[in-house]
C-alpha positions as CSV (number, residue, x, y, z in Angstrom):
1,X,-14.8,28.7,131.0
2,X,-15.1,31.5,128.9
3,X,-12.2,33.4,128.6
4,X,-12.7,37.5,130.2
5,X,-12.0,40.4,128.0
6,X,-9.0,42.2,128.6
7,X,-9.5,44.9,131.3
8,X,-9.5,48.2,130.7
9,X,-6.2,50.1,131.5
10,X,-6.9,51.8,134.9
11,X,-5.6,55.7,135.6
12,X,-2.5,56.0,136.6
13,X,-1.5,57.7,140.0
14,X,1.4,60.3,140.5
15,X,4.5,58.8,139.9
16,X,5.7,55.5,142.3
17,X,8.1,56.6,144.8
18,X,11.5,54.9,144.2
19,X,11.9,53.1,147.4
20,X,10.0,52.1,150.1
21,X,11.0,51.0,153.7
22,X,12.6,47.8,153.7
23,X,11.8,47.7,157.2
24,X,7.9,46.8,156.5
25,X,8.2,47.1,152.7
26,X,4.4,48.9,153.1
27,X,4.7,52.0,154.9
28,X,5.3,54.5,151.4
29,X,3.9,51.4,149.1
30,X,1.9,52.4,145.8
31,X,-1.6,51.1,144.9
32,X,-0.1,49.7,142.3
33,X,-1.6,50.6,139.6
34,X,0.8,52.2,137.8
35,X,2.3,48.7,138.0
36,X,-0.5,46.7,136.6
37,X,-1.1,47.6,133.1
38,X,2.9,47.5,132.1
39,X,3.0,44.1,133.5
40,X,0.1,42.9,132.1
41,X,0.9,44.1,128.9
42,X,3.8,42.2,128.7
43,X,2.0,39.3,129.9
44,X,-0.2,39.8,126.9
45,X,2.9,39.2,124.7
46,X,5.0,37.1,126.3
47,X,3.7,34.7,128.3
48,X,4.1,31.1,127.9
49,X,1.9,28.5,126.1
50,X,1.3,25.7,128.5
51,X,-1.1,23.3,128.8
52,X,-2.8,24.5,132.3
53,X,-2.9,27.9,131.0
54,X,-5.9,26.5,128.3
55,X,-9.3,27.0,128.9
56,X,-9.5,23.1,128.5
57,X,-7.6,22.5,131.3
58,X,-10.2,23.1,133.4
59,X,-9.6,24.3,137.7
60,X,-8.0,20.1,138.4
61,X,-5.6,21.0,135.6
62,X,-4.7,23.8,137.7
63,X,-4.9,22.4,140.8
64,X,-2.9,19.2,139.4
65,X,-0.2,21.9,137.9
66,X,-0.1,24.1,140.9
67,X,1.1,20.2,142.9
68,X,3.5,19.3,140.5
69,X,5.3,23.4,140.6
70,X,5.7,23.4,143.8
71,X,10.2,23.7,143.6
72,X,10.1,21.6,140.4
73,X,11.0,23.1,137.2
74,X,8.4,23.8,133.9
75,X,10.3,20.9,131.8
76,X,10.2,18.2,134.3
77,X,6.6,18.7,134.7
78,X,5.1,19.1,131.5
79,X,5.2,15.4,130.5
80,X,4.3,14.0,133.5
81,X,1.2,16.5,134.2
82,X,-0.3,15.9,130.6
83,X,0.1,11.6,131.5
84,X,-1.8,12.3,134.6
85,X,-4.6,14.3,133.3
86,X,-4.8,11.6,130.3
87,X,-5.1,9.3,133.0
88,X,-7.0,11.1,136.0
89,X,-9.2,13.7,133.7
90,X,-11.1,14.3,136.6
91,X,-10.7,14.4,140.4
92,X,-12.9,11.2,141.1
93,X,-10.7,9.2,139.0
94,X,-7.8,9.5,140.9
95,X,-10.1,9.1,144.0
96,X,-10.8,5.8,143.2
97,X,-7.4,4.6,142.8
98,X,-4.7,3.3,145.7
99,X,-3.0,5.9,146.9
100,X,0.4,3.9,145.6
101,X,-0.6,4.6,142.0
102,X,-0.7,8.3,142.7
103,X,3.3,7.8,143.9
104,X,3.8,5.5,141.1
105,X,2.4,8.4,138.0
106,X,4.6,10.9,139.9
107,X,7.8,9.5,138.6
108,X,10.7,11.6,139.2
109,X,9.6,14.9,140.1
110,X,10.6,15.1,143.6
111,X,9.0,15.0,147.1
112,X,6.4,12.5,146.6
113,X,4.6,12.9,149.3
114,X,3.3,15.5,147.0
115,X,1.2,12.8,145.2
116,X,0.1,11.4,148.0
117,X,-1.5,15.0,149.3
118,X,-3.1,15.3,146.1
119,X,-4.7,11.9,145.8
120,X,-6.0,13.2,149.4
121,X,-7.6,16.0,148.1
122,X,-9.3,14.5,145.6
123,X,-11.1,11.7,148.0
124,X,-12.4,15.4,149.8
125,X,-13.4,16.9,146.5
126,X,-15.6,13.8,145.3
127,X,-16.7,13.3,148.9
128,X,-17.7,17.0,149.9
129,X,-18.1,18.5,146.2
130,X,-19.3,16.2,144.4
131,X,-16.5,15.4,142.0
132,X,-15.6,19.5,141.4
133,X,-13.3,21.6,142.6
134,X,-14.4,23.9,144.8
135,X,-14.7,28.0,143.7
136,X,-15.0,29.0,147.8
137,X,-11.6,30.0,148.9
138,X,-12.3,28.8,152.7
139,X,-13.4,25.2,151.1
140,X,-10.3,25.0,148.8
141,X,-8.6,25.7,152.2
142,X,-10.3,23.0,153.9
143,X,-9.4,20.4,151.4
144,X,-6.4,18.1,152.7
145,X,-2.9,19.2,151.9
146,X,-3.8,22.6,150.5
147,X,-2.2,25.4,151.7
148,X,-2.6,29.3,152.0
149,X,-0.7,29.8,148.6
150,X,-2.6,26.8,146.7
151,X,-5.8,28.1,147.7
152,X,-5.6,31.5,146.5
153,X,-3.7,29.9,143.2
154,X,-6.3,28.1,142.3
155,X,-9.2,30.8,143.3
156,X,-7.1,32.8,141.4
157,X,-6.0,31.3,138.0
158,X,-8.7,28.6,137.8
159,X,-11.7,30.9,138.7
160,X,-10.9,34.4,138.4
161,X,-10.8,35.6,142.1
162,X,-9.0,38.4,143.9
163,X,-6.4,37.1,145.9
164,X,-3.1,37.5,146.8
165,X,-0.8,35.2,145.0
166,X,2.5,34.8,146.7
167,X,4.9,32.4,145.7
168,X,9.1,32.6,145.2
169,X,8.7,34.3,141.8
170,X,6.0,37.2,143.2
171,X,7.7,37.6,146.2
172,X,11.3,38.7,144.4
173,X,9.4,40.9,141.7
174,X,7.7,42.8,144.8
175,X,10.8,42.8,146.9
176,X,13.1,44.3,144.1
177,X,10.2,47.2,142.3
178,X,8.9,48.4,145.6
179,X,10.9,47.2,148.7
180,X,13.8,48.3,146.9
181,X,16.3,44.7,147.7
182,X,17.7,42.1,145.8
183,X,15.7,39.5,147.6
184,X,12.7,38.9,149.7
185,X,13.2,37.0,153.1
186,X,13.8,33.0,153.4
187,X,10.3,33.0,154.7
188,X,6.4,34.5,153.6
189,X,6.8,37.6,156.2
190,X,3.6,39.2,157.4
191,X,4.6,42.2,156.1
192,X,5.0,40.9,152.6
193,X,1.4,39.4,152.6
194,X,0.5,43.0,153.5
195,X,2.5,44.6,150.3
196,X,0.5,42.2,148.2
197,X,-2.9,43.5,149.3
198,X,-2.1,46.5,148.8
199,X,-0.7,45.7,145.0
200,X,-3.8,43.9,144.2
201,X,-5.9,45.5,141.8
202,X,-10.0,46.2,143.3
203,X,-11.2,44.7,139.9
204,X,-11.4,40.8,140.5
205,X,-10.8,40.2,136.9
206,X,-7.7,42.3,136.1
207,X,-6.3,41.1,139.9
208,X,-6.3,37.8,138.7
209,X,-4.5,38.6,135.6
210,X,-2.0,40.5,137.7
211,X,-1.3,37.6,139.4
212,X,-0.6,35.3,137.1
213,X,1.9,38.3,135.2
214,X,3.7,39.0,138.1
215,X,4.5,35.6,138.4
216,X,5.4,35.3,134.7
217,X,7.7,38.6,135.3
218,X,9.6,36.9,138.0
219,X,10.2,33.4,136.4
220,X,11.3,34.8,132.8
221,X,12.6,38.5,133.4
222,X,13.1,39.4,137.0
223,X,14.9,36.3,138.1
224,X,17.4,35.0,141.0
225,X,20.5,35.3,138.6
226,X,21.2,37.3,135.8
227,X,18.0,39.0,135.9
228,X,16.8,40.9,132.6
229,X,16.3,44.2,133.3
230,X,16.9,45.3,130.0
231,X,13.3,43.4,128.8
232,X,11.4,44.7,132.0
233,X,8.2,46.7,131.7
234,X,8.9,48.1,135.1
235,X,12.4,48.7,135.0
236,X,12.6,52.6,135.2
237,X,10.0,52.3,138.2
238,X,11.9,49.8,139.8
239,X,12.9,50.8,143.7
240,X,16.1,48.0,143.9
241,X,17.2,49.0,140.3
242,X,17.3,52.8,141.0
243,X,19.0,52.6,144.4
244,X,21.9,51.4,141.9
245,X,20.9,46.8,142.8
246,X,22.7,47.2,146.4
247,X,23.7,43.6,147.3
248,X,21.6,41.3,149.3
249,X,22.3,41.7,153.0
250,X,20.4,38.8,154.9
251,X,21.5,35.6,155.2
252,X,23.9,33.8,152.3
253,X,21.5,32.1,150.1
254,X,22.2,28.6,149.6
255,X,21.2,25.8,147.2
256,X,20.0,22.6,148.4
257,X,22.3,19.7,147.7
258,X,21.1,16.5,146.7
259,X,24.0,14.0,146.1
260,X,25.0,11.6,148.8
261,X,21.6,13.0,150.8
262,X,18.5,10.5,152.5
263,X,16.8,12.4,149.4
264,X,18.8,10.8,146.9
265,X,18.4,7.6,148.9
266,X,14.8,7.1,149.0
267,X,14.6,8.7,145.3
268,X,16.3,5.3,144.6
269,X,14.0,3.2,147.0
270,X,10.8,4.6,145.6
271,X,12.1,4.0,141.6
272,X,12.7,0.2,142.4
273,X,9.4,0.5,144.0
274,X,7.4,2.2,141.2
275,X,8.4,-0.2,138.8
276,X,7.6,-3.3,140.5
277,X,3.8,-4.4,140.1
278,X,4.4,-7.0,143.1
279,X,5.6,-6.6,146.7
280,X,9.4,-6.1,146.4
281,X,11.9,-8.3,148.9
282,X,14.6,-6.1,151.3
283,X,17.9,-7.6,149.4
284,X,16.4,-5.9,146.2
285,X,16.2,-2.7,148.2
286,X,20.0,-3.0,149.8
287,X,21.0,-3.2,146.4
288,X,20.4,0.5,145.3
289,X,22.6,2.1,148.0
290,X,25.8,1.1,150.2
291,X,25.5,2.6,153.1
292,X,23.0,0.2,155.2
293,X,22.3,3.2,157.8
294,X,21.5,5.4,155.7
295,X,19.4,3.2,153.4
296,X,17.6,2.2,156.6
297,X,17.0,5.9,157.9
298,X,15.7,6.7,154.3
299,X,13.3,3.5,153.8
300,X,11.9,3.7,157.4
301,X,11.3,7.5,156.5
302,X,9.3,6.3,153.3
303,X,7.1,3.9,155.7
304,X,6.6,7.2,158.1
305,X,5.5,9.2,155.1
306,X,3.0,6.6,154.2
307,X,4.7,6.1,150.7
308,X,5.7,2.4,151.3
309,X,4.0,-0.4,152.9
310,X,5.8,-2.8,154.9
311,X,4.5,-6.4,154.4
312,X,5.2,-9.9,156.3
313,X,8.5,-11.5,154.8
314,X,10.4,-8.1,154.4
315,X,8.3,-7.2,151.3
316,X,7.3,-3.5,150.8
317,X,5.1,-2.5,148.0
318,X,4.0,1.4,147.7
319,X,0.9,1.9,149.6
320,X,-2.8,0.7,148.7
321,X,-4.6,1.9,151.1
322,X,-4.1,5.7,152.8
323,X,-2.9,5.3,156.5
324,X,-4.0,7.7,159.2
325,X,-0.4,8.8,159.9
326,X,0.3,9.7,156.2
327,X,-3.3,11.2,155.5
328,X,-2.4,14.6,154.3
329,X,-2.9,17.5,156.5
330,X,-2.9,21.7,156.2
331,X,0.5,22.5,156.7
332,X,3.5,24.9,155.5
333,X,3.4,24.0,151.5
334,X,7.1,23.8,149.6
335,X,7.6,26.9,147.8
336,X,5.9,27.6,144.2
337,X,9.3,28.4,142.3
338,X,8.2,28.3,138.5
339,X,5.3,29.1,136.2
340,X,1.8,30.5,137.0
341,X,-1.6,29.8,135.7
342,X,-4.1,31.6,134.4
343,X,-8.0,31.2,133.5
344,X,-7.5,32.5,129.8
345,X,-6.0,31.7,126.4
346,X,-3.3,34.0,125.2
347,X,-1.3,34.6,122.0
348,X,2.1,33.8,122.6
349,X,5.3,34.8,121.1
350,X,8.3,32.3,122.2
351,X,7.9,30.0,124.8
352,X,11.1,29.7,127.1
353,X,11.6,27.7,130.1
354,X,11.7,28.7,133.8
């Protein structure tokens, strides 16, 4: 794909208003574009040199990268995204393997059932496309396991497209420069789908851009903690920063736990499982955890998910074959939490990590 010019900075309008209603976060909303060339600018400079960002990488690299983000840090997925395209260049590749191997390459990254939704998309994009990613927004839509946010993602970064991007990071630079609070709500409100319209700039080129730097904004400058106003291209339009950062009033916002959770159980099912190449017998499995009700709620959730495979004998393997109950379907997708991607090459300055 060849990578677009850099757009043209568009007039600015009379100056942003410093707060809007937090009520509907739309009612006294700007344009926008007195937002867009500051942050783009910045994402000129500053933004991060990873491999789905490249021209190379192609729209699976993006769709593969926009799976493995989804509430899982930069670092832990770099190595295991560059072994999977080395492995799966393509979407027919990974088509043609059992969906078990899919589980297997996702090593520790977290929610596995992940994998297994994108091994299901592939089997639809070699089966309905031919072996390419859809460009059509409602057909990436229709593909299994692909949500509202992946959708316009990969329209977005891997093709160009004007949509509205939403995930954690977009949602908290929005909610802090024009609702005017510290954090958006626990959940994708109508009202914030609405802002993001709004913010979207009408040339398809540049709004893809947008997207991709408001993202980088939020992950590297305007983040949960110890955000960097100090660095922001924004700052002095910023509605939350003006109105003197008020304190978030919803509901206390709490970090999931993972020690001593059915999580942290099957994490340690599935790792015996991935590195056995032959069905694996239950006292193996009792092994990893000490608490046999627990370990038996978390492995018969594994065989519910479709990510193990019960056998004769008490042998479980991960799964060869893709069973109708775990076949992945269009549903709420976890959070996108770290970086965007983009369908252009840019300098960059320092790399840092989300």
């Amino acid at each position: 794909m060849t990578a677009p010019t850099k757009p043209q900075p568009q007039p600015s309008p009379s100056p942003l208003p410093s707060h809007s209603s937090p009520a509907d976060g739309v009612t006294d909303a700007p344009r926008g574009a007195g937002l867009h060339s500051p942050v783009i600018d910045w994402f000129d400079e500053h933004a991060r040199d990873l491999p789905w960002r490249r021209p190379e990488a192609g729209p699976w690299g993006v769709m593969v990268s926009e799976f493995m983000l989804q509430q899982t840090p930069v670092s832990r997925v770099l190595p295991v995204y560059e072994q999977w395209l080395a492995r799966w260049p393509r979407p027919a590749d990974l088509a043609v393997e059992a969906p078990g191997e899919a589980v297997r390459a996702w090593g520790r990254l977290g929610y596995p059932r992940r994998a297994l939704r994108l091994h299901g998309a592939a089997l639809a994009i070699t089966e309905r496309h031919g072996g390419d990613v859809p460009t059509d927004h409602a057909q990436l839509l229709a593909l299994p396991g692909i949500g509202e946010y992946t959708a316009a993602a990969v329209a977005s970064f891997a093709y160009g497209q004007r949509h509205a991007v939403l995930d954690t990071n977009v949602r908290r630079v929005f909610a802090r420069a024009v609702t005017g609070v510290q954090y958006p709500p626990n959940a994708t409100t109508a009202a914030e789908r609405k802002l993001a319209r709004a913010l979207l700039p009408q040339d398809e080129k540049t709004a893809a851009r947008w997207a991709a730097a408001s993202m980088e904004l939020g992950a590297l400058v305007c983040t949960a903690r110890n955000e960097s106003c100090q660095r922001c291209p924004i700052a002095a339009q910023c509605a939350w920063r003006l109105a003197g950062k008020p304190e978030h009033e919803g509901p206390p916002r709490r970090g999931q736990t993972y020690a001593g959770t059915d999580r942290q159980v099957r994490g340690r099912l599935l790792a015996v499982l991935r590195e056995a190449h032959a069905p694996v017998p239950q006292p193996v499995l009792d092994r990893v955890w000490h608490e046999p009700v627990q370990r038996a709620r978390a492995l018969d959730g594994l065989v519910a998910d479709g990510l193990v495979e019960p056998l004769p004998g008490g042998l479980y393997r991960l799964p060869l074959t893709q069973s109708a109950r775990s076949k992945p379907a269009n549903h709420p997708e976890p959070a996108r939490t770290t970086a965007p991607v983009y369908p252009f090459s840019v300098s960059v300055t320092q790399p840092t990590d989300s």
